[in-house]
N, C-alpha and C positions, 0 to 999 in steps of 0.2 A: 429364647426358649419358651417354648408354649407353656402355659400351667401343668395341662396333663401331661408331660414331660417332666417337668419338674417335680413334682407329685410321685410319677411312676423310679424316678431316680431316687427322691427319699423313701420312698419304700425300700428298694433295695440295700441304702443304708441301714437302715431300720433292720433288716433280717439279716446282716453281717456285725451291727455295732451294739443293737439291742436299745437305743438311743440316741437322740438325735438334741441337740442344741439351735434354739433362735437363730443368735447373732451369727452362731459358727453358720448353719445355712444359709442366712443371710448375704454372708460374705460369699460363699460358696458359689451363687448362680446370682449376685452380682441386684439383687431386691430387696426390696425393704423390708424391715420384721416385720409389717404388717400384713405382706404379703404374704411372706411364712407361714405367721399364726392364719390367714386363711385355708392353706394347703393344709395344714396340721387341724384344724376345724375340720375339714371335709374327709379328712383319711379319720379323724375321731368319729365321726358319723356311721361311714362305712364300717366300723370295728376294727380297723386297723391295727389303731395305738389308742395310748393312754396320754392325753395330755398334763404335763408337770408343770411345776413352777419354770419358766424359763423355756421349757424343749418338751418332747414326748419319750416315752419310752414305749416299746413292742408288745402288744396285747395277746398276752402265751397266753392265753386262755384258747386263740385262736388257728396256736401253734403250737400243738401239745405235741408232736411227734420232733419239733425243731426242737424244743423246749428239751427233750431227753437227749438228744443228739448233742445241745449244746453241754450239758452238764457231763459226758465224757469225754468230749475234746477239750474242755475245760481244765479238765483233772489231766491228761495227757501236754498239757500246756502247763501247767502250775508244777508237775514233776521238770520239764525239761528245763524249767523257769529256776528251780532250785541245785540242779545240775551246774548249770548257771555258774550262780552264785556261788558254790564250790571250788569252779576254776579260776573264778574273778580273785578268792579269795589266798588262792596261793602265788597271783603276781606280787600281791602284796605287801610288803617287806617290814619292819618294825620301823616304827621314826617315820613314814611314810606322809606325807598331807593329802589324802584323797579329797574326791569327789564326787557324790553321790546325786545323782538325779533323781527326779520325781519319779514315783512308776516301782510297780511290783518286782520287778528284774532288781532294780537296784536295794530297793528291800530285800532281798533275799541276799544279796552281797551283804546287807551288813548283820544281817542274820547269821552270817560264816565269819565274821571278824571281831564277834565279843571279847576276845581271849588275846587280842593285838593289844601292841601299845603303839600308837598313832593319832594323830589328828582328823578328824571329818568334817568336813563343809559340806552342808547341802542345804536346799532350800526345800524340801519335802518336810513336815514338821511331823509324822509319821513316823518317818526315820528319825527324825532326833531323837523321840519318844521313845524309841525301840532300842536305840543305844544309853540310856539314861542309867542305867545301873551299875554299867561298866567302868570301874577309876580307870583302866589302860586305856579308854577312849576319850578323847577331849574333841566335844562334841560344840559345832560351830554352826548354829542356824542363822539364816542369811538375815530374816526378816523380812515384812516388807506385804505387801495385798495378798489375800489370800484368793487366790483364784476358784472361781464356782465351782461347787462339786468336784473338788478337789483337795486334796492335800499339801500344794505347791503354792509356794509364796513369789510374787514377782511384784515386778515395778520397780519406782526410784531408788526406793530401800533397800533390795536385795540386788541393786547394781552396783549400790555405794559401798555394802559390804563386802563386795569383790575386788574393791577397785587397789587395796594394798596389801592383796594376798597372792602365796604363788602355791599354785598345786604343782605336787608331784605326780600323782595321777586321777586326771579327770574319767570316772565312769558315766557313761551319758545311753538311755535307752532312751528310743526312739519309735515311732511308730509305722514308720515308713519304709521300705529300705528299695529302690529300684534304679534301673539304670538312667531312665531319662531325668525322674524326678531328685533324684539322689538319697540321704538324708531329709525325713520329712517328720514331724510332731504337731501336735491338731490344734495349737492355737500361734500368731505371731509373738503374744509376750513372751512364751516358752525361748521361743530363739534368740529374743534381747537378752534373758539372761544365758543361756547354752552360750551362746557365742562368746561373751565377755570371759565366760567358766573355760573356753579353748584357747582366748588369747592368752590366758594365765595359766596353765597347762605345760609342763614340761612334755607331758605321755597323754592322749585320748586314746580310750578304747571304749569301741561301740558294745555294748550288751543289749542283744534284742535277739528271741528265738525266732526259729523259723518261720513262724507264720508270719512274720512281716516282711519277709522278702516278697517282691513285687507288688507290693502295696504302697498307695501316694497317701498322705496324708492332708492336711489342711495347710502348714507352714512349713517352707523348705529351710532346713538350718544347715545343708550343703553339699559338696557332691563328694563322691564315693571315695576319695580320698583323703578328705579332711584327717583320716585317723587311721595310724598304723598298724593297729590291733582289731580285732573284731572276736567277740564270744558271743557261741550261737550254738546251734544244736547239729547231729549228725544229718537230720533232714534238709540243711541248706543248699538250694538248687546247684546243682553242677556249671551253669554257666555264670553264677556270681565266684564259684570256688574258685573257677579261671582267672576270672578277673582279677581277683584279688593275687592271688599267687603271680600273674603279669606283671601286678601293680605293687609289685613287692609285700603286698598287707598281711600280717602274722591272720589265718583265722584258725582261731582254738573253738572245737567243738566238743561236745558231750560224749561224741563215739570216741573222740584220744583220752578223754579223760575214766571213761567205762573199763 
């Protein structure tokens, strides 16, 4: 891939993610960070982006009409996001050992389950903090690297925490959801742990709204059957609802629960 190819393609990240990562681009089109940081040099020149510690982020100063656009689909995403969270929270039964993944979806699940008496495991330390008050919850963070610009802990630590525990239901959001790509989330550590958190899993259910269907992400954690359940929004394309109901997959949406 030519520079200006490369270049022309982080942009278009850029105007969908609002932010862009070194290493993760790196990885992406298969070049060096230093490579990166010069495309990310020359798109900072141009007024592009803002470059950050580590990555860039999108220069709304230069997108002030996107910049409005994005702050109401935003708000229309963090509503259906809590909707969510509402349904996740009545599979949930007392005595239960969940599973919470990193990510705003699965915050808002444990945002619905203060008033449970249950166990949680997650590696998000966000969520641990957000259930800290509650005695009916016994709250179990994994430990372990704190991953950049992030809230989520991986590595050795947070695999060896896994390694003598059993869920009863894993909630896992995702960044990806398509058919070729499958199950997809934007870094490989993310899937060392996700994966070990499904071998331990009596029940996985995907939570991810709409707008991540037909979307790939950086790391594939597997294909579209991995999980029998799925909680999403009424806006979920018509040819994933097929699939799913072929493929026998429970999907609970925000329009059954309205």
């Amino acid at each position: 891939m030519f520079a200006i190819e490369r270049q022309s393609r982080i942009k278009e990240i850029l105007l969908k993610e609002k932010r862009v990562d070194v290493i993760e681009l790196s990885k992406m089109f298969s070049v060096t960070e230093v490579t990166i940081r010069r495309d990310l040099d020359k798109l900072a020149r141009e007024g592009f982006l803002i470059k950050t510690y580590g990555g860039a982020v999108l220069n709304k100063k230069q997108f002030p009409d996107l910049t409005d656009t994005d702050k109401s689909s935003q708000e229309e995403v963090s509503t259906e996001k809590q909707m969510i969270g509402k349904i996740a929270s009545n599979m949930i039964e007392e005595g239960d050992a969940i599973f919470l993944s990193p990510g705003t979806t699965c915050m808002e699940i444990a945002r619905n389950i203060k008033q449970k008496r249950l166990t949680v495991v997650t590696n998000d330390i966000l969520i641990g903090y957000e259930l800290r008050d509650y005695p009916g919850v016994k709250v179990i963070v994994t430990g372990g690297d704190l991953m950049h610009s992030t809230s989520a802990l991986i590595g050795g630590f947070a695999l060896r925490a896994l390694q003598d525990i059993y869920i009863s239901k894993a909630f896992i959001g995702v960044k990806g959801i398509h058919f070729n790509s499958g199950y997809t989330v934007d870094r490989h550590e993310e899937v060392m742990i996700l994966g070990e958190v499904i071998k331990k899993s009596r029940e996985v259910i995907i939570a991810a709204d709409y707008t991540k269907f037909n979307r790939t992400a950086f790391a594939r954690l597997g294909d579209l059957r991995i999980a029998k359940k799925v909680i999403s929004n009424k806006q979920v394309p018509s040819e994933y609802k097929q699939f799913y109901f072929e493929n026998n997959i429970k999907l609970y949406t925000t329009f059954e629960f309205e």
